[in-house]
BALOBA-1460 file (C-alpha; in Angstrom, 3 decimals):
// residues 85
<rec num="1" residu="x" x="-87.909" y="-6.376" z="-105.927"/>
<rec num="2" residu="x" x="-86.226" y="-6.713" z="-109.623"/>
<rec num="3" residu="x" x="-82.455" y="-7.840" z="-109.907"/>
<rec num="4" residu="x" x="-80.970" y="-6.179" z="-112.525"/>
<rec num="5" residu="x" x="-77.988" y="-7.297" z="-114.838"/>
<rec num="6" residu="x" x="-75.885" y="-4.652" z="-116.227"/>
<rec num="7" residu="x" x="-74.507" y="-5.355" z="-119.851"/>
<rec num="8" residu="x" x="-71.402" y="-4.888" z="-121.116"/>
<rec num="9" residu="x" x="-72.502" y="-1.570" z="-122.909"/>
<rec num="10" residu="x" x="-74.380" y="-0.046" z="-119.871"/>
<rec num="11" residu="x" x="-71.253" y="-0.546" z="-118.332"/>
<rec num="12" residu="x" x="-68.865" y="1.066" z="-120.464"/>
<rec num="13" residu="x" x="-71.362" y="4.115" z="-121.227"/>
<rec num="14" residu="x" x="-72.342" y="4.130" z="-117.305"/>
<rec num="15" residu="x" x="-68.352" y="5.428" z="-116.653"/>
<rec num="16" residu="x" x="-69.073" y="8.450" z="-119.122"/>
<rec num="17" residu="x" x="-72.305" y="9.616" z="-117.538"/>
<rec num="18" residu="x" x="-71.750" y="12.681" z="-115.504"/>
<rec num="19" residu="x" x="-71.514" y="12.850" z="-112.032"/>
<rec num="20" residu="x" x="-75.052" y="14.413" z="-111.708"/>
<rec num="21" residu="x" x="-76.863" y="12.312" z="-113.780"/>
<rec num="22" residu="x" x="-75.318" y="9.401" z="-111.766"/>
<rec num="23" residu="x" x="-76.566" y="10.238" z="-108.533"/>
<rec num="24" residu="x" x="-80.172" y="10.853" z="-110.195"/>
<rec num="25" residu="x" x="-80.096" y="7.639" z="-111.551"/>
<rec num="26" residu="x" x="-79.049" y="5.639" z="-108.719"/>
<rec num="27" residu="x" x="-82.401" y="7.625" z="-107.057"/>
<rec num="28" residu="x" x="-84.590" y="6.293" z="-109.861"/>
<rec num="29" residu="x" x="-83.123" y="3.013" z="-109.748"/>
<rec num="30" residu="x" x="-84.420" y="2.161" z="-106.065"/>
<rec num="31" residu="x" x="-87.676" y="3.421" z="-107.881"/>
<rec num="32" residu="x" x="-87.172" y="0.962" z="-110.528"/>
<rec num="33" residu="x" x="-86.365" y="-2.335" z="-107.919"/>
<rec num="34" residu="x" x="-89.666" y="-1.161" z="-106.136"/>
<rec num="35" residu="x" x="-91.794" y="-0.776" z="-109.500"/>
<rec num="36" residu="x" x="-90.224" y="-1.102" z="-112.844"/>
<rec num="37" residu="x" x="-93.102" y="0.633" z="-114.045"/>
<rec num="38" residu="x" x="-93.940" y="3.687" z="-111.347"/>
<rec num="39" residu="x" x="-95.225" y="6.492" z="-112.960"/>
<rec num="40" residu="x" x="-92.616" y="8.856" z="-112.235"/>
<rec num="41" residu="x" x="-90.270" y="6.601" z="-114.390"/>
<rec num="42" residu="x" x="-91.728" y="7.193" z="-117.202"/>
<rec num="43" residu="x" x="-91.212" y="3.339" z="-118.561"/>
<rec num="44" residu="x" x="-92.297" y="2.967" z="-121.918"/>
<rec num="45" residu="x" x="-91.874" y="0.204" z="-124.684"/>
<rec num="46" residu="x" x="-89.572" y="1.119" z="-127.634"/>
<rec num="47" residu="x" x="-90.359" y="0.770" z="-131.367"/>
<rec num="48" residu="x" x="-88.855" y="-0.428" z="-134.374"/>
<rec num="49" residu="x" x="-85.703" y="-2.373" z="-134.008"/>
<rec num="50" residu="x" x="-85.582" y="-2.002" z="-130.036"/>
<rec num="51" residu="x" x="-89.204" y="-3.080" z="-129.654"/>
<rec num="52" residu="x" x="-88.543" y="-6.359" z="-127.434"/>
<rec num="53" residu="x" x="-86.618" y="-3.316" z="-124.987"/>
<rec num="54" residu="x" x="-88.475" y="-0.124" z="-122.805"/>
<rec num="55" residu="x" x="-86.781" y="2.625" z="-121.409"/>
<rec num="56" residu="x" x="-87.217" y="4.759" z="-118.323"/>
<rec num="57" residu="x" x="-86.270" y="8.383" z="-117.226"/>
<rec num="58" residu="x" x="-83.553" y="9.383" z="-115.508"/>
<rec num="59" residu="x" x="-84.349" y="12.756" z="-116.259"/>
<rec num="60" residu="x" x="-85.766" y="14.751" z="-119.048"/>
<rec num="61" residu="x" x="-82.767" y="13.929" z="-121.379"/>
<rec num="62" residu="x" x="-81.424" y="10.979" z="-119.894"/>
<rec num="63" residu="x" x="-83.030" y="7.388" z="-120.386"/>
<rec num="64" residu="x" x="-81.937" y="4.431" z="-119.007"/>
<rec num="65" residu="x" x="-83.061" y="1.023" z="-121.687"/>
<rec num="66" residu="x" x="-83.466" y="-2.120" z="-120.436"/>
<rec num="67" residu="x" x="-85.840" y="-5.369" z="-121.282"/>
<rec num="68" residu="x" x="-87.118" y="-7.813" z="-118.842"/>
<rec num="69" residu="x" x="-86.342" y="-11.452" z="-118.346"/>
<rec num="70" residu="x" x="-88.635" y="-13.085" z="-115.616"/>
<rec num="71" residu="x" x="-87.953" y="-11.396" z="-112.584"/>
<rec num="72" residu="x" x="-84.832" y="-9.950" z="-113.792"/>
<rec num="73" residu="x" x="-84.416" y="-6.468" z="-116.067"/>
<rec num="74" residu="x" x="-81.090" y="-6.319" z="-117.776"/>
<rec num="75" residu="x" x="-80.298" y="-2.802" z="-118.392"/>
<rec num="76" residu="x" x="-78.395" y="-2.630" z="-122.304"/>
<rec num="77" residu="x" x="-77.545" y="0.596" z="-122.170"/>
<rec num="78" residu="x" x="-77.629" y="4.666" z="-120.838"/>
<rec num="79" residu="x" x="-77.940" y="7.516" z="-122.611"/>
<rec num="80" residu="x" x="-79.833" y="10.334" z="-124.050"/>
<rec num="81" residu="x" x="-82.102" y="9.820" z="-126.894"/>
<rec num="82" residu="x" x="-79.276" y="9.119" z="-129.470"/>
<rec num="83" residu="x" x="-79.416" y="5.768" z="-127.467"/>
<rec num="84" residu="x" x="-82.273" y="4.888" z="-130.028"/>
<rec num="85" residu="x" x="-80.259" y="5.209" z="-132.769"/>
């Protein structure tokens, strides 16, 4: 099982994340303590300037990014894909 750190950005974009996309998240985050890298997840390494992070699903439009530090993921930030940008 991963611990996971939550920055100061998740945090303060994790209050504006709707309701619903909340509840699927905390789903896929059990996922994510069990296997960081389950298929349904969807993990994949970013590019460019966030290459050292990787991102998983939360749903089709929501990603959660994240990079790994031992046994521990810290989780930067939520979003949609603008969260690339």
């Amino acid at each position: 099982m991963k611990s996971i750190q939550y920055s100061p950005e998740f945090i303060k974009r994790w209050k504006r994340v709707p309701k619903n996309i909340k509840q699927k998240a905390i789903v896929k985050e059990k996922l994510f303590r069990q296997n960081c890298f389950h298929p349904s997840l969807k993990t994949h390494k970013l590019k460019g300037e966030l290459s050292y992070q990787w991102a998983y699903s939360i749903d089709y439009h929501w990603r959660i990014v994240f990079y790994l530090n031992g046994n521990k993921a810290i989780f930067t930030t939520v979003g949609t894909h603008s969260v690339y940008k």
